[in-house]
N, C-alpha and C positions, 0 to 999 in steps of 0.2 A: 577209249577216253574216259577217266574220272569228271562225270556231267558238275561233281560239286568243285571240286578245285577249278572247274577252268571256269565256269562262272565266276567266283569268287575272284579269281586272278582277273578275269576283264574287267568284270567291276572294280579293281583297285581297292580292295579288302583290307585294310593295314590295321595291326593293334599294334599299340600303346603301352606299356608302364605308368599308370596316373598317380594319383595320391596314394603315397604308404600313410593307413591313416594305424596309429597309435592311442590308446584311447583308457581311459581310466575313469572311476566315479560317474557324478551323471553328467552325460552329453550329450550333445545335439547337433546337428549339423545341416544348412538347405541347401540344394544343390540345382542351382536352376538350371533350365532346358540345355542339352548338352549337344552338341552337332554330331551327328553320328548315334551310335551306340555306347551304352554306357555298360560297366561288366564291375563286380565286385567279386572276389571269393577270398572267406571269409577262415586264416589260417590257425588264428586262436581266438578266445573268448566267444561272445555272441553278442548279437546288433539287430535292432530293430527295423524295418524298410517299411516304409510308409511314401505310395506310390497313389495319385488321387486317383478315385475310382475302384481300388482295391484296398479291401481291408488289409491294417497293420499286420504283416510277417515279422516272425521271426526268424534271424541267420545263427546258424547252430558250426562251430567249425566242422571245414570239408564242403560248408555251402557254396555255390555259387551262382550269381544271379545276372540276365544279362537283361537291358532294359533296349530293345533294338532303335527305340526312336527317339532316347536321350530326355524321355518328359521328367518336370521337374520332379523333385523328390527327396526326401528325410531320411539320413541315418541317425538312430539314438539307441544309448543305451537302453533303455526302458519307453515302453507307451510315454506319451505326456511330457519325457523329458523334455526341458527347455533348450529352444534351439540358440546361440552364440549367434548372433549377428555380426560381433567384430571380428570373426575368422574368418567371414565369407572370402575376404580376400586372398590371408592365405588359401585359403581351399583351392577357388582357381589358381591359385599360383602352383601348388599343390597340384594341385591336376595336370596342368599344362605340363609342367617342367618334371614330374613324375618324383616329384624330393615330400619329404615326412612332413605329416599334420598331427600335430600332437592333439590332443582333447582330452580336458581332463587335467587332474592333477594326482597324484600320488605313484604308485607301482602301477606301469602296462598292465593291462587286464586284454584288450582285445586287439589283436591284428588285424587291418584288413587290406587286401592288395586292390585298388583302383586301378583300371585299365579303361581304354577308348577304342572305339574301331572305327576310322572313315571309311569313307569310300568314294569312287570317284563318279561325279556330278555328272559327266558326261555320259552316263550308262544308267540306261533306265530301268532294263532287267537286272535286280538285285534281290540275292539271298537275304539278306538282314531287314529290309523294306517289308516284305510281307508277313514276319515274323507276329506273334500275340503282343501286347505292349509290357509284356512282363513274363520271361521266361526263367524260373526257380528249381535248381536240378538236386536234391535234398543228397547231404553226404550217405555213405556206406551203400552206394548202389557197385551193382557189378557193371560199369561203366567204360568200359575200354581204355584203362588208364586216366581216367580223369582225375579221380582219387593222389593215383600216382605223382599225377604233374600238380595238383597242387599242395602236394608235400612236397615239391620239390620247389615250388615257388616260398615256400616258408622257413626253409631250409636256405635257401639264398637270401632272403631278406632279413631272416636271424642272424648269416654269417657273409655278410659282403664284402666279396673281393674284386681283383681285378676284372673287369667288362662285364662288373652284375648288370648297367641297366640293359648293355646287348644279349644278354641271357634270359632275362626277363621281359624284354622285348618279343623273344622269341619264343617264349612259353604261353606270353599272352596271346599268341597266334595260333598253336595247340589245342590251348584252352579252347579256343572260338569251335573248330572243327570236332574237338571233342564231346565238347558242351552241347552241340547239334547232334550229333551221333547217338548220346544218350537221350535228350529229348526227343528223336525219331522214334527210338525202338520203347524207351517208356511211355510214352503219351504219344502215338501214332494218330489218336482220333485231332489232334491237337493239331498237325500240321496241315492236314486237310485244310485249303485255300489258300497254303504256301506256297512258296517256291518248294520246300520241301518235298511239299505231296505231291510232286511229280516223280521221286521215287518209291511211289509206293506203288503205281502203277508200272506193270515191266514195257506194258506195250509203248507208252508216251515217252517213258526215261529213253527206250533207244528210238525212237522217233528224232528225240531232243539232240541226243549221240549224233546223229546223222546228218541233222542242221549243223550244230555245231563244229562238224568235224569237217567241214564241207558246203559252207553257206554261200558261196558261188555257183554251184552243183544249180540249174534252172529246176527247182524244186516245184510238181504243183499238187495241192491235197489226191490225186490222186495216183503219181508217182511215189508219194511217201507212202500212200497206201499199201502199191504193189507192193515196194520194198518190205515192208512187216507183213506182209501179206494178210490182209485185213479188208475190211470193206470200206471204201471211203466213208461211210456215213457212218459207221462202229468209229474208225479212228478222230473223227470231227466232233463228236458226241464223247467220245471221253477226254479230249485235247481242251474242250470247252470246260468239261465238269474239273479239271485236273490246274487249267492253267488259266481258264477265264477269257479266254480268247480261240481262233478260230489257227489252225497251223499254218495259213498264209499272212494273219495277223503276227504271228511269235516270229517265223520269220524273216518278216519284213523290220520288225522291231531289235531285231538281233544284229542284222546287216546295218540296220544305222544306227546301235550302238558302238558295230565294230568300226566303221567309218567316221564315228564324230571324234571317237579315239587317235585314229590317222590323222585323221586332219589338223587336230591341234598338236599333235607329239611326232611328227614327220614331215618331212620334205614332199613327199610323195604326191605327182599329180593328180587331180583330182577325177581323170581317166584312168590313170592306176589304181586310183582308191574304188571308183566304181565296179570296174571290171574284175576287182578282189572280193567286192560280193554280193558279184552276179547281175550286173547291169550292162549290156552291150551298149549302151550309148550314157555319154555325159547327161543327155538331157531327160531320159528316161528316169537316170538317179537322183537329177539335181532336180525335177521332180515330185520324186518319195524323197527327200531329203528335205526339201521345203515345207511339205504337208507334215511330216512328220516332224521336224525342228524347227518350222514358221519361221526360217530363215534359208534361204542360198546358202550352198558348201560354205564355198569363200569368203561369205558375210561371219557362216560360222566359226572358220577357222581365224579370222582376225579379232573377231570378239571371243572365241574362245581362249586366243591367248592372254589376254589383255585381263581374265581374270587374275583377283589377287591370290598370291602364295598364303595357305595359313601360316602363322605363326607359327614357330615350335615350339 
């Protein structure tokens, strides 16, 4: 099992196409708090990022920066430039609908590709959730084609043809797993208290393997033990330092992520749902289902539908 795709894929991980922003002379631009993650990279020119709490960066093309918890934040051409209040609206509009934001007046000077990534609310083990509140991956690294894909993202947005935004949909998805892969291997100290930094240990990543591949399996810290063949108190002592919790915590936390997913998006009884992972009785689940989501299955699954749809 790839431990990072199938996370990602529970969690309901989806990018975006956001603002193509186009940009010229001095500009400014605010971007308040954004649901999800926020992802720029940056194809020509260069741009300012002014994120609170962190001093003013520069975007150099080939940059790209991803902001995992959406806090507000400034692009400008230079320090100080003055931010447009009356674009704000394009911008969201811009964002939303993934169509051009012009700033600026005279010849294009700067490209830059906006992109979003949700994820889904019912899932509380999530890769982007644990991330620093500002990850910057600087151009001309040896990066596993990162470089690659966003020449290719600039290359498509200089020459748009048929099913660019499905194209560019699907690069912004790329981007994300790419973008991860090189902040891993370049800033490793960085991911420690991640979800990441569960792959940097071999013993916990197939621990993780094992639950996930198989979260019905009556799992208990010292069955997971045997199986890595480890000590139970070696494996709980680095399960703790790696994930923040105890491997009867992660889980039980995993099984009623998989199950709040069921229950809103299936028909499936809520004794099939339990029994799928790892509950021999309804009431044992409905249970840990309660403590863990301060609601009854069925309470869940009727208010979990009854959330609204976002907008597109």
């Amino acid at each position: 099992m790839d431990l990072l795709a199938e996370t990602l894929a529970v969690g309901g991980v989806r990018g975006a196409a956001g603002a193509r922003i186009e940009a010229s002379g001095p500009w400014g631009i605010l971007w308040h708090g954004i649901a999800g993650a926020a992802f720029y990279a940056v194809t020509c020119g260069t741009a300012w990022l002014d994120v609170a709490g962190h001093p003013p960066r520069q975007l150099m093309p080939g940059d790209v920066v991803l902001l995992p918890n959406g806090p507000e934040h400034t692009l400008r051409s230079a320090p100080g430039a003055p931010i447009i209040p009356q674009l704000c609206t394009a911008a969201e509009r811009a964002r939303k609908c993934g169509g051009v934001l012009r700033l600026g007046s005279g010849e294009v000077q700067t490209h830059i590709l906006g992109a979003s990534y949700d994820y889904d609310p019912a899932v509380s083990i999530q890769v982007l959730a644990t991330l620093p509140e500002l990850v910057h991956i600087h151009a001309n690294h040896d990066g596993g084609g990162l470089d690659d894909t966003v020449r290719l993202l600039s290359r498509e947005l200089a020459r748009p043809q048929i099913a660019t935004e499905f194209v560019l949909n699907r690069l912004v998805d790329i981007l994300l797993v790419q973008l991860l892969r090189v902040w891993r291997t370049e800033k490793p100290a960085e991911t420690r208290g991640t979800w990441l930094g569960v792959l940097g240990d071999p013993l916990i990543s197939v621990a993780l393997v094992k639950i996930h591949e198989d979260p019905a399996k009556p799992w208990t810290t010292d069955l997971l033990a045997a199986e890595l063949s480890t000590s139970r108190s070696t494996l709980t002592r680095r399960f703790r330092e790696t994930t923040g919790r105890t491997p009867g915590d992660y889980l039980t936390q995993w099984r009623m992520d998989l199950a709040a997913v069921r229950l809103r998006d299936t028909a499936d009884t809520v004794d099939a749902i339990a029994h799928s992972v790892g509950y021999t009785s309804v009431y044992a689940f409905s249970r840990a289902f309660r403590r863990a989501r301060h609601q009854a299955p069925g309470q869940y699954r009727t208010s979990a539908r009854s959330w609204p749809v976002p907008a597109e």
